[in-house]
N, C-alpha and C positions, 0 to 999 in steps of 0.2 A: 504494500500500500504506500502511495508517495506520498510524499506531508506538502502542504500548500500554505501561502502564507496573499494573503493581498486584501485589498478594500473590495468591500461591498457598500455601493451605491444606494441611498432611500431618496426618494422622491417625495419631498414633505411638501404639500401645499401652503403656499404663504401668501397672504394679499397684500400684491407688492404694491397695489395704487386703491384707494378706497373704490370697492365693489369688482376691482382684479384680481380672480386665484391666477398665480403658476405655479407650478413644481419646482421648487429649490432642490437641488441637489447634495445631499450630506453624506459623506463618507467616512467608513468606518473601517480600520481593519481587524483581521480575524486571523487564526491560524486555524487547519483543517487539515484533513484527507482526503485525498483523493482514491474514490470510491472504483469509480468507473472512468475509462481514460479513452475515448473513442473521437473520432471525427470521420464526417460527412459531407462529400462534395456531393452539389444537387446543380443537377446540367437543364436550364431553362432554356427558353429564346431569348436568351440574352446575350451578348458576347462574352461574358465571363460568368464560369459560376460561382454559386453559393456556396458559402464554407459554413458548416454548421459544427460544433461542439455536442456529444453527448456523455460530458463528464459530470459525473456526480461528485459535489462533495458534500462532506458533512464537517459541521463545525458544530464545536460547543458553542451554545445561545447564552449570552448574557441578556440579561432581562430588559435592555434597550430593544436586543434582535426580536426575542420573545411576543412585547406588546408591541412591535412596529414590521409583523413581517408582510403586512398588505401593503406597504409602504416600501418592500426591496426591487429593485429594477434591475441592476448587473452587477456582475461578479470580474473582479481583475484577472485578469489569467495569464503573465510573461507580456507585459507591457497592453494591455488591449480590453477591451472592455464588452463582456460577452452577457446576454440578456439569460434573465433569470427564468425559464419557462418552468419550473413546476417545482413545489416545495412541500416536503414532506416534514411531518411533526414527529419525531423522536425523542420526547425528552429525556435527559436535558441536550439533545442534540439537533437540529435542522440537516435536513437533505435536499440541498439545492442540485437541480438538474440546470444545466448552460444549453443554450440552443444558440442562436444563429449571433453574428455582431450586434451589438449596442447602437443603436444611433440616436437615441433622444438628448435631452439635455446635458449640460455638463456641469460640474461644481462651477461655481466662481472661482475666478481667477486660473480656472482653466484652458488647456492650450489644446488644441487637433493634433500638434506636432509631437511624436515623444521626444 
């Protein structure tokens, strides 16, 4: 089992201008395992395909992860930021499944370039 270490992204709503929600972005990081280590190219009509993640990890929850996990969007994985598709409850542990790239929002003061 490989041991993982990186931020997980929450998407907190904030009303950034009176009667404005957006999604702020807060990150947190975590140490885990990696459960399951897999990837998937998917060949559309596209000129390039999709790269898809189907790694599982699990992390011990601290009780921020615990009461805010409707609030998680992606997980760090070797510089890159991979969307969080399916979360299982183990306590005291979470099982996040990765699927395809991340592309919603970013923290503040965040950059596109690593």
């Amino acid at each position: 089992m490989a041991k993982w270490y990186g931020a997980i992204g929450y998407a907190v709503p904030t009303e950034t201008r009176p009667g404005v929600w957006e999604d702020v972005i807060t990150e947190r990081n975590y140490f885990g395992d990696i459960l399951k280590n897999r990837r998937r190219t998917e060949s559309a009509d596209k000129l390039n395909d999709d790269i898809s993640l189907n790694h599982q990890i699990s992390i011990v929850a601290d009780p921020f992860a615990l009461k805010s996990i409707q609030l998680m969007r992606y997980v760090t994985i070797m510089g890159a930021k991979w969307t969080i598709t399916e979360l299982e409850i183990q306590q005291p542990r979470l099982i996040l499944t990765i699927g395809g790239v991340y592309n919603g929002p970013e923290p503040s003061g965040a950059s596109n370039t690593p």
